[in-house]
C-alpha positions in Angstrom: 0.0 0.0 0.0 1.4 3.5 -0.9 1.8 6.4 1.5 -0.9 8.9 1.0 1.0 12.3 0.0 -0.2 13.6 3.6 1.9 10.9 5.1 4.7 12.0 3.0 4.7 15.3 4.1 4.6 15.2 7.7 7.6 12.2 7.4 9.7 15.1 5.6 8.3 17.5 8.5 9.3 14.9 10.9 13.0 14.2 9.4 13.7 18.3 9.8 12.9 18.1 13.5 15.4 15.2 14.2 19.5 16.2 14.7 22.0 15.1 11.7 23.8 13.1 14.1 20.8 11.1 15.5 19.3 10.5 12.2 23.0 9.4 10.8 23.1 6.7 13.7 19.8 6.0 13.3 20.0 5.2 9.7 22.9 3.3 9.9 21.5 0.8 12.7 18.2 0.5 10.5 21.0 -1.0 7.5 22.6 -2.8 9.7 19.5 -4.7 10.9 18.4 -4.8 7.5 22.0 -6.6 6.4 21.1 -9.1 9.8 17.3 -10.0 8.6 18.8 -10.6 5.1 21.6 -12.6 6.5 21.7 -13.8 9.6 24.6 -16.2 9.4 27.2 -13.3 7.9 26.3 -10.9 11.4 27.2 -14.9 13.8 30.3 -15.7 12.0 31.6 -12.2 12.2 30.6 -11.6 16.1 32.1 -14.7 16.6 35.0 -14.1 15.0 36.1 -10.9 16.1 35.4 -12.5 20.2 37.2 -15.7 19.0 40.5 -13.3 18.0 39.7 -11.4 21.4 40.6 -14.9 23.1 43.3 -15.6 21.2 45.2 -12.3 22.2 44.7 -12.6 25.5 45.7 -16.5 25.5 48.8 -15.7 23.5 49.9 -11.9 24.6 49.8 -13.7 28.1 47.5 -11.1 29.2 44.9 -13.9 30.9 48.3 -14.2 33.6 47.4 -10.7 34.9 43.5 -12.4 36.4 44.9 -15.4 37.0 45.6 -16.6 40.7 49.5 -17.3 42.1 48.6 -21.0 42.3 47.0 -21.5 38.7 47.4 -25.6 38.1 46.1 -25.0 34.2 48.7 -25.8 32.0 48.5 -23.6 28.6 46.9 -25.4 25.9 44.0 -25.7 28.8 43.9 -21.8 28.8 43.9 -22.1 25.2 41.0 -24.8 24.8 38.5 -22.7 27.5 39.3 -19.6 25.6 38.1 -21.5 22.4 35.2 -23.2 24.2 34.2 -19.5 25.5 34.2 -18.1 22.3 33.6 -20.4 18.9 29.8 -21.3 20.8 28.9 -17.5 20.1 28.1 -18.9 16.8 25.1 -20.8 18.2 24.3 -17.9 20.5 20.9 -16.2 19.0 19.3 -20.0 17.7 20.8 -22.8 20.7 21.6 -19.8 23.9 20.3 -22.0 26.6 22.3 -24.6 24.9 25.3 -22.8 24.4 25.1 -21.3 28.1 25.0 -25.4 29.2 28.2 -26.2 26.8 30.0 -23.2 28.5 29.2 -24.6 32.4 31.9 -27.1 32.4 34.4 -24.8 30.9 33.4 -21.8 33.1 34.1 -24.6 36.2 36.9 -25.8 34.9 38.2 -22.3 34.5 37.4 -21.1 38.2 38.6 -24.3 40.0 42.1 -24.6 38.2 42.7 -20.4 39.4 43.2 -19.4 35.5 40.1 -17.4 35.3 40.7 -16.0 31.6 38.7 -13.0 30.3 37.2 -14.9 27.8 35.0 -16.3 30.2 32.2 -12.9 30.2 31.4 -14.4 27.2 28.5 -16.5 28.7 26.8 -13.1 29.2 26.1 -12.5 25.5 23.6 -15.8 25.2 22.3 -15.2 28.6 21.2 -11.7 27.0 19.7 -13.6 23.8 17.8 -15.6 26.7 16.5 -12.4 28.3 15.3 -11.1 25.1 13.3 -14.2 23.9 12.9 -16.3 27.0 10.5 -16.8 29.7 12.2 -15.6 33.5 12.1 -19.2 34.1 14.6 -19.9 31.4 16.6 -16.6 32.3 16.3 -18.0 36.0 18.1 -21.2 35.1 20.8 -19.6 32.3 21.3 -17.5 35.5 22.5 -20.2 37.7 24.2 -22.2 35.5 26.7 -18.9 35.3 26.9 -18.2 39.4 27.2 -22.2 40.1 30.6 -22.3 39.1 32.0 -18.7 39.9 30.4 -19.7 43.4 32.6 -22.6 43.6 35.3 -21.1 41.9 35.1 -18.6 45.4 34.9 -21.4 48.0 37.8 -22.9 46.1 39.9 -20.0 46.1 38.7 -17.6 48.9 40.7 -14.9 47.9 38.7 -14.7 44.5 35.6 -13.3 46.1 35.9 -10.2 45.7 37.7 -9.9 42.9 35.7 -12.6 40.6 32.4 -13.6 42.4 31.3 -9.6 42.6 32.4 -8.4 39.6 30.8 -11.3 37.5 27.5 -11.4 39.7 27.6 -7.5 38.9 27.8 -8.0 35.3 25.3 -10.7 35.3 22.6 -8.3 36.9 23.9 -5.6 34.7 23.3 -7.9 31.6 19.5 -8.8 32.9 18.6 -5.7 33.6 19.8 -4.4 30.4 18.0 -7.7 28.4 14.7 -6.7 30.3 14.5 -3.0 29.1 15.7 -3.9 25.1 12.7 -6.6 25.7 10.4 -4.2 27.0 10.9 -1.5 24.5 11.1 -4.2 21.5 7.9 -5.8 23.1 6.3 -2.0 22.9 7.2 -1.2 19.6 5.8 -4.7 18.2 2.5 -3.7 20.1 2.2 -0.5 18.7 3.3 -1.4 15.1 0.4 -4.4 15.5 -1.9 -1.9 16.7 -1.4 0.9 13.5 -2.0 -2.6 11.6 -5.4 -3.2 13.3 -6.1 0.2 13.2 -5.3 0.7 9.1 -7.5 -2.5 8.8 -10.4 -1.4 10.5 -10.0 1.7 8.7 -10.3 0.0 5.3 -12.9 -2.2 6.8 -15.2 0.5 7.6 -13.7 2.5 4.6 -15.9 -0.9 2.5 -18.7 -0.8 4.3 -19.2 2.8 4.1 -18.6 2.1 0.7 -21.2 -0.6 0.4 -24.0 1.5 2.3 -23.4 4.4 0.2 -24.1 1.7 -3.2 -27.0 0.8 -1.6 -28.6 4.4 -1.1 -27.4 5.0 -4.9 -28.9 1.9 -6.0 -32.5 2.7 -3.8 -32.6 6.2 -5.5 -32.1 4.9 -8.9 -34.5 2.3 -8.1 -36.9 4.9 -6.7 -36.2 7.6 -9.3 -36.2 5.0 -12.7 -39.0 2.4 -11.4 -41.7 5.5 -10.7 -40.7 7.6 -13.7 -40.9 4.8 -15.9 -43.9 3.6 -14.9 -45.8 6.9 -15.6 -44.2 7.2 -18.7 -45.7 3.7 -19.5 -49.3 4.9 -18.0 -49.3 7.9 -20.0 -48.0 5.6 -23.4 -50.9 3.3 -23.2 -53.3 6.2 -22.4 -52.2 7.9 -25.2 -52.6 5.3 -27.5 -55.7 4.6 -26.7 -56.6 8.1 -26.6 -55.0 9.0 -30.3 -57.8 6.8 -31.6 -61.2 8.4 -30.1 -59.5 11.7 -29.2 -56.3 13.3 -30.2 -56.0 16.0 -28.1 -55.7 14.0 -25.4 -52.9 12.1 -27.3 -51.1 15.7 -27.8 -51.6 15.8 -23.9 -50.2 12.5 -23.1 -47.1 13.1 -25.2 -46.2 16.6 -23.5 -46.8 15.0 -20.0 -44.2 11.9 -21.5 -41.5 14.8 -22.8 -42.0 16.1 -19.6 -41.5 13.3 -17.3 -38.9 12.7 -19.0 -37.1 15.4 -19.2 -37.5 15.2 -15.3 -36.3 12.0 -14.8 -33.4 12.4 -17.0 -32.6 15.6 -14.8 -32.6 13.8 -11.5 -30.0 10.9 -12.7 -27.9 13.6 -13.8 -28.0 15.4 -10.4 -27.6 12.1 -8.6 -24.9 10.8 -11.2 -23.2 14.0 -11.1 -22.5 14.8 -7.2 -20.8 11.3 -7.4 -17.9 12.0 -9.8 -15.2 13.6 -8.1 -13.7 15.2 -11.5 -17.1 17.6 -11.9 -16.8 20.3 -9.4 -19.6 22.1 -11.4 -22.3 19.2 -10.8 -25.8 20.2 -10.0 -26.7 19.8 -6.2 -30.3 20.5 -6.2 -32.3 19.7 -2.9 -33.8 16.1 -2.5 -37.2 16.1 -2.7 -39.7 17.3 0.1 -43.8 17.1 1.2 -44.0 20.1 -0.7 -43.4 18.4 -3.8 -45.8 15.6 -3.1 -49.0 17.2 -4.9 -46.7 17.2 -8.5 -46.3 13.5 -8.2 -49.6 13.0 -7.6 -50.5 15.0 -10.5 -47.9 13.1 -12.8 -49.4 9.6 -11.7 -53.5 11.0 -12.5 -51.8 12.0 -15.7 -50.8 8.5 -15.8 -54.0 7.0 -15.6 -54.5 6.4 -11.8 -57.1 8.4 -9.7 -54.8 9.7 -6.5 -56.9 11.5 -3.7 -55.2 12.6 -0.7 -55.9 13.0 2.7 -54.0 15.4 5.0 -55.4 15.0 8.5 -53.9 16.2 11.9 -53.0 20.1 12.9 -49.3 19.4 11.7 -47.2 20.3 8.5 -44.2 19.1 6.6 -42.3 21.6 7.9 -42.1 19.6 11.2 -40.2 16.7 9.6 -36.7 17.1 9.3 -35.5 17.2 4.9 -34.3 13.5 5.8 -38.1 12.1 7.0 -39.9 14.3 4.0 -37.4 12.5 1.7 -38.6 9.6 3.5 -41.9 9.9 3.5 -42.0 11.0 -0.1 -39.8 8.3 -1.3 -42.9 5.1 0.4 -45.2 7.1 -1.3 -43.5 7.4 -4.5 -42.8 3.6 -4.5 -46.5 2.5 -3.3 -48.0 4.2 -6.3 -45.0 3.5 -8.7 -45.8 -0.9 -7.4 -49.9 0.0 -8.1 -49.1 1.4 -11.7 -47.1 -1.3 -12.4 -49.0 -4.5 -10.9 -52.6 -3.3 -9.9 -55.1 -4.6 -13.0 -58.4 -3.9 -13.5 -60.3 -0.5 -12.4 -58.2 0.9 -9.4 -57.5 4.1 -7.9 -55.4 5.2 -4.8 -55.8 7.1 -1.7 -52.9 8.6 0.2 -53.5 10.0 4.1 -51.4 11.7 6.1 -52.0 11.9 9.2 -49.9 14.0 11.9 -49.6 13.5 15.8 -48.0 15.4 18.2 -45.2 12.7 18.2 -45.5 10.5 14.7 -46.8 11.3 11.3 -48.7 8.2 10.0 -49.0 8.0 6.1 -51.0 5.4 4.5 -51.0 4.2 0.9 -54.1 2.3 -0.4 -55.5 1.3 -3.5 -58.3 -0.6 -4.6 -56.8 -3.1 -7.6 -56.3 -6.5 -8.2 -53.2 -8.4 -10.1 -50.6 -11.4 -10.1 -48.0 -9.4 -10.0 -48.7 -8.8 -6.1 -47.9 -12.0 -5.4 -45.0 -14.5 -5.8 -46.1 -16.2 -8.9 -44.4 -14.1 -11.4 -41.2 -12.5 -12.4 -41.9 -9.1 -11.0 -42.1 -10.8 -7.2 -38.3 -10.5 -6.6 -38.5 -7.1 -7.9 -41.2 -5.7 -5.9 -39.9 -7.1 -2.5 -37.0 -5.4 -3.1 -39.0 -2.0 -3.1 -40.7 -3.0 -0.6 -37.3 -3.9 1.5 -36.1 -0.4 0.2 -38.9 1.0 1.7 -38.8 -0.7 5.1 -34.8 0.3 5.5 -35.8 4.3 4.4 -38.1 4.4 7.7 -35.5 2.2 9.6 -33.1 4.9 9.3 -35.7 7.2 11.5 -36.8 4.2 13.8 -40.3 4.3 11.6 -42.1 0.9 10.9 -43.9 0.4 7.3 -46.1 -2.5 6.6 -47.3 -3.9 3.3 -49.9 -6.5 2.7 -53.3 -7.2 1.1 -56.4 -5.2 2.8 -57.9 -7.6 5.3 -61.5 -8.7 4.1 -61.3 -6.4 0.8 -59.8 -6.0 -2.5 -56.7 -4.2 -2.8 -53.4 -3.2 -1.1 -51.9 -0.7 1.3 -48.6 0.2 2.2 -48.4 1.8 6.4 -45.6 4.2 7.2 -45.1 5.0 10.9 -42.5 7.8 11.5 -41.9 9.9 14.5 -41.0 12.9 14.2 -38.3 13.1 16.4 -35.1 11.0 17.2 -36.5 8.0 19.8 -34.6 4.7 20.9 -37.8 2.5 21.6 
């Protein structure tokens, strides 16, 4: 995934704020664990090397002579074979440590006991470190005493080496620990909060889709809103005029004009609600959704259509005490209840729509008085109009409204039942 220009810029912001010398160590440590990730094997051979030539020295410039005791029994090529067995293990140190820390026990009590006590012998703190970074205490614990054990012996053997020996190595030891524990610590941090901007980034992209998704949805149930009832009128008015051109054309001249005209304003609201969503047409139109107010033109376009609309306001409210969001709403089940009675309703049918307000809820239902297959689940159309009817259910969802649809009990016809309140509620 590529950083978002943003990210680049406050990187470069970040790199002005950070000293030449810090950001020169720091990159070179960042190559230098880069080089160790991409070979591993290269970093061992030459850490142990460069402690193996360490050993060597001090073994042959006699330099071990100056921490051995006065009554050293080693002879030489011993001195030689523990500094060796001190430092070739190293190699081992970062995949075998406990391992390598239990090869150098016998050498570390051999090297105490006999008085020669060569330098080499710190070496067991470097895997005891590599246990402290990717251990558990109880492993550090036992890597711990496997290095006192034999310095402790080494003191009761030669009394004079306690405080020479036996407190500077237990110092070191705790010094090694301590310092293991805070690389761990801040390494353990670091992994915690690079796995949290993961997590993070992924729920961003997560919610990024299904924000995404919704917004599809809400296209696709305006589309399906603004095509289906357009469409459907234009069809009314097509057979009507047909009809008509035969008996009357006038009327047919009337038909057409309402037909250019729904058109036209169909065609304008896909181009409204096509153009806000591309991002390379700052100029598109952004023209209101529609409200109440706009309700008595659809009912004129579906008359014009061939369906007889009355409607019904009852209550001392208006629209104007819905919010633009429940008008849309409201307009919207209306819209789709006629649109599903031009399109499946047969024989002689006309439609009633009510509104009725409350203090609290406006109540608007849709009802008509035809007959048709296409209501049911018998035919092709089914699929299509439960998924108008499902569009129409998650519009008053949004405002915690209920809508029902169904067949009017003990009469012919159908009615669609919107509940909204008019105010936020969490029943």
């Amino acid at each position: 995934m590529s950083t978002p220009p943003r990210d680049l810029d406050r990187d470069r912001d970040t790199e002005g704020t950070v000293p030449p010398l810090t950001r020169i160590i720091r990159d070179a440590l960042d190559r230098l664990r880069a080089f160790d990730r991409r070979r591993p094997r290269v970093w061992d051979a030459a850490v142990t090397g460069f402690w193996t030539v360490a050993a060597v020295l001090d073994y042959t410039s006699g330099g071990w002579r100056h921490t051995a005791h006065e009554d050293v029994t080693a002879p030489e090529f011993v001195v030689l074979l523990m500094s060796l067995g001190f430092s070739l293990p190293l190699l081992w140190r970062r995949t075998h440590p406990l391992a390598v820390v239990l090869l150098m026990t016998p050498i570390s009590l051999v090297n105490v006991w006999t008085g020669a006590v060569v330098q080499a012998s710190l070496l067991q703190l470097i895997p005891i470190f590599q246990i402290v970074l990717r251990s558990s205490f109880r492993t550090v614990g036992a890597a711990a005493l496997l290095f006192v054990v034999p310095v402790l012996s080494g003191g009761f053997r030669i009394p004079s080496g306690w405080g020479q020996e036996v407190v500077s190595y237990v110092w070191g030891l705790v010094f090694v620990v301590l310092l293991g524990i805070a690389v761990r610590t801040r390494r353990e941090y670091t992994e915690a909060l690079v796995e949290r901007a993961h997590r993070l980034e992924h729920e961003r992209d997560q919610q990024a889709r299904l924000a995404a998704a919704a917004e599809r949805t809400r296209i696709a149930r305006e589309m399906h809103d603004i095509i289906g009832h357009n469409l459907s009128v234009i069809t009314g008015l097509a057979d009507g005029g047909a009809y008509a051109a035969r008996k009357n054309p006038e009327r047919a001249g009337q038909a057409l004009d309402a037909i250019g005209t729904t058109s036209r304003q169909a065609l304008s609201e896909l181009r409204r609600l096509l153009g806000v969503l591309r991002d390379d047409h700052p100029d598109a139109e952004r023209a209101p959704q529609p409200t109440l107010d706009e309700l008595t033109p659809l009912i004129e376009r579906v008359r014009r259509a061939g369906l007889p609309v009355d409607l019904e306001l009852n209550g001392e409210g208006t629209a104007r005490s819905l919010t633009p969001g429940r008008q849309l709403t409201v307009y919207r089940v209306i819209q789709e209840a006629l649109t599903n009675t031009l399109k499946h309703a047969t024989g002689p049918t006309s439609a009633t729509v009510t509104l009725t307000y409350s203090p609290t809820h406006l109540d608007a239902r849709i009802t008509d008085t035809g007959t048709g297959a296409g209501r049911t689940a018998e035919t092709e159309e089914a699929p299509l109009a439960a998924q108008g009817i499902m569009g129409m259910r998650e519009r008053a969802a949004l405002y915690d409204g209920t809508l029902e649809a169904g067949p009017i009990p003990e009469h012919t016809g159908w009615q669609v039942q919107l509940r909204l309140p008019l105010e936020d509620t969490h029943q």
